[in-house]
C-alpha positions as CSV (number, residue, x, y, z in Angstrom):
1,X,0.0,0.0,0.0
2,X,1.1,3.3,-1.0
3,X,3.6,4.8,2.1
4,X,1.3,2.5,4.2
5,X,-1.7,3.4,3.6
6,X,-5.3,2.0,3.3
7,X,-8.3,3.0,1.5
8,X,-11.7,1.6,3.4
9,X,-15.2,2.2,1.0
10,X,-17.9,1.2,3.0
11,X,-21.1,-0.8,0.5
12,X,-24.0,1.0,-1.0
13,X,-27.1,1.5,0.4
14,X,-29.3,-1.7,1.0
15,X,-33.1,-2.7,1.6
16,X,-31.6,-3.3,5.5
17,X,-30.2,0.3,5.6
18,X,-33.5,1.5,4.7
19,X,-35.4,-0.4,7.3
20,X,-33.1,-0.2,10.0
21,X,-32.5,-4.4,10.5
22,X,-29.1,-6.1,11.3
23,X,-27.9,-7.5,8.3
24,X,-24.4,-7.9,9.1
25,X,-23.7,-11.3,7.2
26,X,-27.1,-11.3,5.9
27,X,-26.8,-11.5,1.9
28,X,-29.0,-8.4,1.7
29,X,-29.3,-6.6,-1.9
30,X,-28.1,-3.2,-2.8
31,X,-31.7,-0.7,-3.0
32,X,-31.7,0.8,-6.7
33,X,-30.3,3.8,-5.1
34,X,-27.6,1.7,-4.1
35,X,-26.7,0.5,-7.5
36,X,-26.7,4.6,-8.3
37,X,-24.0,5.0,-5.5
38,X,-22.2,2.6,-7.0
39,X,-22.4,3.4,-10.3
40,X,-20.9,7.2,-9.6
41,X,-18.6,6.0,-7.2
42,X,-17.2,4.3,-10.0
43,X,-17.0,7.1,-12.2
44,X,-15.6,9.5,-10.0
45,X,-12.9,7.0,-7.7
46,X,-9.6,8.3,-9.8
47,X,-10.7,11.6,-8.1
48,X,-9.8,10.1,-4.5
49,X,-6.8,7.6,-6.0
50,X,-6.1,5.1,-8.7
51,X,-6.3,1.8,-7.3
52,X,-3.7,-1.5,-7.9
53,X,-5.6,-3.8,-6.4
54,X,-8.8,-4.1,-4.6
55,X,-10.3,-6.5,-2.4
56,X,-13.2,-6.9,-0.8
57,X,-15.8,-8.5,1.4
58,X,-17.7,-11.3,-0.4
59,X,-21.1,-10.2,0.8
60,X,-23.1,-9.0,-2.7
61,X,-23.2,-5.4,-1.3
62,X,-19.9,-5.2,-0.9
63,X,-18.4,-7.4,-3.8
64,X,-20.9,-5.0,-6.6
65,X,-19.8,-1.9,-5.1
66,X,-15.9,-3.1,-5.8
67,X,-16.5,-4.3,-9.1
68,X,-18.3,-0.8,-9.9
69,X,-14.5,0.5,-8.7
70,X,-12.8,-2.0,-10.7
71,X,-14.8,-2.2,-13.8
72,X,-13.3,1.8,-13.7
73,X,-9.9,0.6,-14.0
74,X,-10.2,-2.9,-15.3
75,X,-9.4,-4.7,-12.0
76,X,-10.6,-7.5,-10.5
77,X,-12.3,-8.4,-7.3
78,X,-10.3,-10.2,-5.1
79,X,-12.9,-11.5,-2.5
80,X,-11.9,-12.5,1.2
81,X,-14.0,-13.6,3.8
82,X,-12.4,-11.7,6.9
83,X,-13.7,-8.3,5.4
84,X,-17.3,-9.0,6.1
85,X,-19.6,-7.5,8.6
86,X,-20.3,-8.3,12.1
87,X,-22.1,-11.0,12.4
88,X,-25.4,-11.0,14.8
89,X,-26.2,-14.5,14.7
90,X,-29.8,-15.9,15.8
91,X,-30.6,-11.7,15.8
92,X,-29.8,-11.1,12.4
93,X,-32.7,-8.8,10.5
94,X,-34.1,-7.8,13.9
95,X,-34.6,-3.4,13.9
96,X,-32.5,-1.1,15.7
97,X,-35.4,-0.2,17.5
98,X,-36.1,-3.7,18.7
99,X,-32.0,-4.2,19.9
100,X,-32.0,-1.1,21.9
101,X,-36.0,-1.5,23.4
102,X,-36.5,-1.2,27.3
103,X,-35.3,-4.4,29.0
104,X,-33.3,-5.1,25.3
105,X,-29.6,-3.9,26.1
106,X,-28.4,-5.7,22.7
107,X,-26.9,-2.1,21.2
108,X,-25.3,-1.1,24.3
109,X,-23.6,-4.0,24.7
110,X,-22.2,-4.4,20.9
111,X,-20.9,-0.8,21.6
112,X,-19.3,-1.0,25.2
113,X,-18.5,-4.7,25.6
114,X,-16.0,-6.1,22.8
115,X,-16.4,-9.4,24.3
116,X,-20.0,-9.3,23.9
117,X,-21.4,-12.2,21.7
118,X,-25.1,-12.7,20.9
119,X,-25.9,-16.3,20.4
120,X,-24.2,-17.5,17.1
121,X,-22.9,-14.4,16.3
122,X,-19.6,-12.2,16.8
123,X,-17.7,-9.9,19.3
124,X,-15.8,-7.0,18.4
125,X,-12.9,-9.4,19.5
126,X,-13.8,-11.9,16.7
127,X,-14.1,-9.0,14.0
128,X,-11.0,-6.9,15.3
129,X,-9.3,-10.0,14.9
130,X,-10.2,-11.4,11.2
131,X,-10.0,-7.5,10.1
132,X,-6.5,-7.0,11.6
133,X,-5.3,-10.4,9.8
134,X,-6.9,-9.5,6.9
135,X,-5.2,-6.1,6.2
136,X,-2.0,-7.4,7.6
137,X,-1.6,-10.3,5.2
138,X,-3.4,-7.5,2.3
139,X,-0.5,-5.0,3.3
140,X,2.2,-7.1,3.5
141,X,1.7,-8.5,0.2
142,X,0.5,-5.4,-1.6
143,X,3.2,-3.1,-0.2
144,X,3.9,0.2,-2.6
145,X,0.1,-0.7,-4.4
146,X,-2.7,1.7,-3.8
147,X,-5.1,-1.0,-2.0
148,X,-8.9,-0.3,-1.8
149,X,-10.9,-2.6,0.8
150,X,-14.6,-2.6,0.7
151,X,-16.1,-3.6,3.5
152,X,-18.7,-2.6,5.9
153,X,-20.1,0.0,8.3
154,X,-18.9,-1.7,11.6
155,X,-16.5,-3.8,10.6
156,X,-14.3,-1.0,8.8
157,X,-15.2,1.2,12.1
158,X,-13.8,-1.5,14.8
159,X,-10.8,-2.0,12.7
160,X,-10.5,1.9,12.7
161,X,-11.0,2.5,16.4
162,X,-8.2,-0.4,16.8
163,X,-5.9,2.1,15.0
164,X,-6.4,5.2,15.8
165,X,-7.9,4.9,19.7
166,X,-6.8,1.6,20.5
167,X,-10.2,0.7,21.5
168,X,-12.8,-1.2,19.7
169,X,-15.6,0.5,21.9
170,X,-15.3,3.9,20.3
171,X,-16.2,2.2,16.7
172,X,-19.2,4.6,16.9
173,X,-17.0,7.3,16.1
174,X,-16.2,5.7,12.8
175,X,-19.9,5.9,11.0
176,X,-19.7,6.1,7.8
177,X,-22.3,6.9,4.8
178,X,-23.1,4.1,1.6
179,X,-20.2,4.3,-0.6
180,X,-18.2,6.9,1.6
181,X,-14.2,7.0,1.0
182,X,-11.7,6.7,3.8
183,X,-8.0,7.0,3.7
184,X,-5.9,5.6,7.2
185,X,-1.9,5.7,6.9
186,X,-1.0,2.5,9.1
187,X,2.3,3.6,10.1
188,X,1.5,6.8,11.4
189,X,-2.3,5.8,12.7
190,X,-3.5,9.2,11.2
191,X,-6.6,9.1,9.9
192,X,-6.3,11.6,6.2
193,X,-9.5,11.1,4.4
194,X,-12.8,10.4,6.2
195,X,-16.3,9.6,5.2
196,X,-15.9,11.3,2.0
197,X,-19.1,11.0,-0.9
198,X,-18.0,14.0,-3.2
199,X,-19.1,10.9,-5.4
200,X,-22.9,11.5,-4.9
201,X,-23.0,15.4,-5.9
202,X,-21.3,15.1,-9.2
Protein backbone atom coordinates (compact mmCIF):
# COMPACT_ATOMS: atom_id res chain seq x y z
CA UNK A 1 0.00 0.00 0.00
CA UNK A 2 1.13 3.34 -0.97
CA UNK A 3 3.55 4.79 2.06
CA UNK A 4 1.33 2.46 4.21
CA UNK A 5 -1.74 3.36 3.56
CA UNK A 6 -5.34 2.00 3.29
CA UNK A 7 -8.28 3.02 1.45
CA UNK A 8 -11.71 1.63 3.37
CA UNK A 9 -15.19 2.23 0.97
CA UNK A 10 -17.88 1.24 3.03
CA UNK A 11 -21.11 -0.84 0.48
CA UNK A 12 -23.99 1.01 -1.01
CA UNK A 13 -27.10 1.53 0.40
CA UNK A 14 -29.31 -1.75 0.99
CA UNK A 15 -33.10 -2.73 1.56
CA UNK A 16 -31.65 -3.33 5.53
CA UNK A 17 -30.20 0.31 5.58
CA UNK A 18 -33.49 1.50 4.71
CA UNK A 19 -35.37 -0.39 7.28
CA UNK A 20 -33.10 -0.22 9.99
CA UNK A 21 -32.53 -4.40 10.46
CA UNK A 22 -29.10 -6.14 11.31
CA UNK A 23 -27.86 -7.49 8.33
CA UNK A 24 -24.43 -7.90 9.13
CA UNK A 25 -23.72 -11.31 7.24
CA UNK A 26 -27.07 -11.35 5.94
CA UNK A 27 -26.80 -11.50 1.89
CA UNK A 28 -28.96 -8.40 1.70
CA UNK A 29 -29.30 -6.64 -1.89
CA UNK A 30 -28.13 -3.21 -2.82
CA UNK A 31 -31.66 -0.70 -2.96
CA UNK A 32 -31.72 0.80 -6.75
CA UNK A 33 -30.31 3.81 -5.12
CA UNK A 34 -27.62 1.73 -4.11
CA UNK A 35 -26.65 0.50 -7.48
CA UNK A 36 -26.74 4.62 -8.33
CA UNK A 37 -24.04 5.03 -5.52
CA UNK A 38 -22.17 2.61 -7.01
CA UNK A 39 -22.37 3.40 -10.33
CA UNK A 40 -20.92 7.23 -9.55
CA UNK A 41 -18.59 5.96 -7.20
CA UNK A 42 -17.16 4.30 -10.02
CA UNK A 43 -17.02 7.07 -12.20
CA UNK A 44 -15.55 9.54 -10.02
CA UNK A 45 -12.90 7.04 -7.75
CA UNK A 46 -9.64 8.29 -9.80
CA UNK A 47 -10.65 11.59 -8.05
CA UNK A 48 -9.81 10.08 -4.51
CA UNK A 49 -6.78 7.55 -6.02
CA UNK A 50 -6.12 5.08 -8.72
CA UNK A 51 -6.27 1.83 -7.34
CA UNK A 52 -3.72 -1.47 -7.94
CA UNK A 53 -5.58 -3.81 -6.40
CA UNK A 54 -8.84 -4.13 -4.64
CA UNK A 55 -10.27 -6.46 -2.36
CA UNK A 56 -13.20 -6.90 -0.77
CA UNK A 57 -15.77 -8.50 1.36
CA UNK A 58 -17.69 -11.33 -0.38
CA UNK A 59 -21.15 -10.18 0.76
CA UNK A 60 -23.05 -8.96 -2.73
CA UNK A 61 -23.23 -5.44 -1.33
CA UNK A 62 -19.89 -5.18 -0.86
CA UNK A 63 -18.40 -7.36 -3.76
CA UNK A 64 -20.86 -4.98 -6.59
CA UNK A 65 -19.80 -1.86 -5.15
CA UNK A 66 -15.92 -3.11 -5.81
CA UNK A 67 -16.47 -4.34 -9.07
CA UNK A 68 -18.28 -0.80 -9.91
CA UNK A 69 -14.47 0.46 -8.66
CA UNK A 70 -12.83 -2.04 -10.66
CA UNK A 71 -14.78 -2.17 -13.81
CA UNK A 72 -13.32 1.81 -13.69
CA UNK A 73 -9.88 0.63 -13.95
CA UNK A 74 -10.19 -2.88 -15.32
CA UNK A 75 -9.36 -4.68 -12.01
CA UNK A 76 -10.62 -7.54 -10.53
CA UNK A 77 -12.29 -8.35 -7.29
CA UNK A 78 -10.33 -10.18 -5.09
CA UNK A 79 -12.85 -11.52 -2.46
CA UNK A 80 -11.93 -12.47 1.24
CA UNK A 81 -14.01 -13.62 3.77
CA UNK A 82 -12.42 -11.72 6.91
CA UNK A 83 -13.73 -8.27 5.37
CA UNK A 84 -17.25 -9.02 6.13
CA UNK A 85 -19.61 -7.50 8.61
CA UNK A 86 -20.28 -8.27 12.06
CA UNK A 87 -22.07 -11.02 12.42
CA UNK A 88 -25.37 -11.00 14.81
CA UNK A 89 -26.21 -14.51 14.72
CA UNK A 90 -29.85 -15.91 15.82
CA UNK A 91 -30.59 -11.69 15.77
CA UNK A 92 -29.79 -11.13 12.43
CA UNK A 93 -32.67 -8.77 10.50
CA UNK A 94 -34.07 -7.77 13.95
CA UNK A 95 -34.64 -3.43 13.86
CA UNK A 96 -32.53 -1.14 15.68
CA UNK A 97 -35.38 -0.22 17.47
CA UNK A 98 -36.13 -3.68 18.71
CA UNK A 99 -31.98 -4.22 19.90
CA UNK A 100 -32.04 -1.10 21.87
CA UNK A 101 -35.98 -1.53 23.40
CA UNK A 102 -36.48 -1.20 27.31
CA UNK A 103 -35.27 -4.41 29.01
CA UNK A 104 -33.34 -5.14 25.33
CA UNK A 105 -29.60 -3.92 26.07
CA UNK A 106 -28.40 -5.68 22.70
CA UNK A 107 -26.88 -2.14 21.17
CA UNK A 108 -25.31 -1.10 24.25
CA UNK A 109 -23.61 -3.98 24.65
CA UNK A 110 -22.17 -4.37 20.94
CA UNK A 111 -20.87 -0.81 21.59
CA UNK A 112 -19.32 -1.00 25.19
CA UNK A 113 -18.49 -4.72 25.65
CA UNK A 114 -15.96 -6.05 22.84
CA UNK A 115 -16.44 -9.43 24.29
CA UNK A 116 -20.01 -9.29 23.87
CA UNK A 117 -21.38 -12.22 21.65
CA UNK A 118 -25.13 -12.72 20.87
CA UNK A 119 -25.88 -16.28 20.36
CA UNK A 120 -24.24 -17.54 17.13
CA UNK A 121 -22.90 -14.40 16.31
CA UNK A 122 -19.59 -12.25 16.80
CA UNK A 123 -17.67 -9.91 19.28
CA UNK A 124 -15.83 -7.05 18.38
CA UNK A 125 -12.88 -9.36 19.53
CA UNK A 126 -13.83 -11.90 16.72
CA UNK A 127 -14.09 -9.01 13.99
CA UNK A 128 -11.03 -6.87 15.31
CA UNK A 129 -9.26 -10.01 14.93
CA UNK A 130 -10.18 -11.44 11.19
CA UNK A 131 -10.04 -7.50 10.09
CA UNK A 132 -6.49 -7.00 11.55
CA UNK A 133 -5.34 -10.38 9.84
CA UNK A 134 -6.87 -9.47 6.88
CA UNK A 135 -5.18 -6.12 6.23
CA UNK A 136 -1.96 -7.41 7.57
CA UNK A 137 -1.61 -10.26 5.17
CA UNK A 138 -3.41 -7.46 2.33
CA UNK A 139 -0.52 -4.97 3.28
CA UNK A 140 2.20 -7.08 3.45
CA UNK A 141 1.73 -8.50 0.20
CA UNK A 142 0.47 -5.40 -1.56
CA UNK A 143 3.15 -3.08 -0.19
CA UNK A 144 3.86 0.24 -2.61
CA UNK A 145 0.14 -0.65 -4.40
CA UNK A 146 -2.69 1.71 -3.75
CA UNK A 147 -5.10 -0.97 -1.97
CA UNK A 148 -8.91 -0.28 -1.84
CA UNK A 149 -10.91 -2.57 0.78
CA UNK A 150 -14.55 -2.62 0.66
CA UNK A 151 -16.14 -3.64 3.46
CA UNK A 152 -18.68 -2.63 5.88
CA UNK A 153 -20.11 -0.04 8.25
CA UNK A 154 -18.94 -1.69 11.63
CA UNK A 155 -16.46 -3.80 10.60
CA UNK A 156 -14.31 -0.99 8.76
CA UNK A 157 -15.19 1.21 12.14
CA UNK A 158 -13.77 -1.46 14.81
CA UNK A 159 -10.79 -1.98 12.74
CA UNK A 160 -10.51 1.94 12.70
CA UNK A 161 -11.04 2.46 16.40
CA UNK A 162 -8.21 -0.37 16.82
CA UNK A 163 -5.89 2.06 15.04
CA UNK A 164 -6.42 5.22 15.81
CA UNK A 165 -7.89 4.89 19.74
CA UNK A 166 -6.78 1.59 20.52
CA UNK A 167 -10.24 0.67 21.45
CA UNK A 168 -12.82 -1.19 19.69
CA UNK A 169 -15.59 0.47 21.87
CA UNK A 170 -15.30 3.87 20.25
CA UNK A 171 -16.19 2.18 16.73
CA UNK A 172 -19.23 4.59 16.91
CA UNK A 173 -17.01 7.26 16.15
CA UNK A 174 -16.17 5.73 12.76
CA UNK A 175 -19.92 5.85 11.00
CA UNK A 176 -19.71 6.07 7.81
CA UNK A 177 -22.34 6.89 4.76
CA UNK A 178 -23.13 4.09 1.56
CA UNK A 179 -20.18 4.30 -0.60
CA UNK A 180 -18.24 6.86 1.61
CA UNK A 181 -14.20 7.02 1.00
CA UNK A 182 -11.71 6.68 3.83
CA UNK A 183 -8.00 6.97 3.71
CA UNK A 184 -5.87 5.57 7.21
CA UNK A 185 -1.94 5.71 6.88
CA UNK A 186 -1.01 2.54 9.06
CA UNK A 187 2.32 3.58 10.13
CA UNK A 188 1.48 6.85 11.41
CA UNK A 189 -2.25 5.83 12.72
CA UNK A 190 -3.46 9.15 11.18
CA UNK A 191 -6.57 9.10 9.89
CA UNK A 192 -6.34 11.61 6.22
CA UNK A 193 -9.55 11.11 4.44
CA UNK A 194 -12.83 10.37 6.17
CA UNK A 195 -16.31 9.58 5.24
CA UNK A 196 -15.94 11.34 2.00
CA UNK A 197 -19.13 11.02 -0.87
CA UNK A 198 -18.03 13.98 -3.23
CA UNK A 199 -19.15 10.95 -5.42
CA UNK A 200 -22.93 11.51 -4.87
CA UNK A 201 -23.02 15.39 -5.86
CA UNK A 202 -21.27 15.10 -9.15
Amino acid sequence: MTQGKIYFVRHGQTYANIDKVWHGQTDTELTPEGYEQTRKLGAYFSHYITPTIIYSSPLQRARITAEAIGQSFNLEVIQDPRLMELDLGDWEGETFETLSSTGNNTLHELVHNPDFCSPNGESQNVVKARMLAAIKDINEKHQNESVVIVSHGVAISIALAHYLDDDTTQWPKYSKSNTAFSELCLSSKKLLRFNQSNHLTV
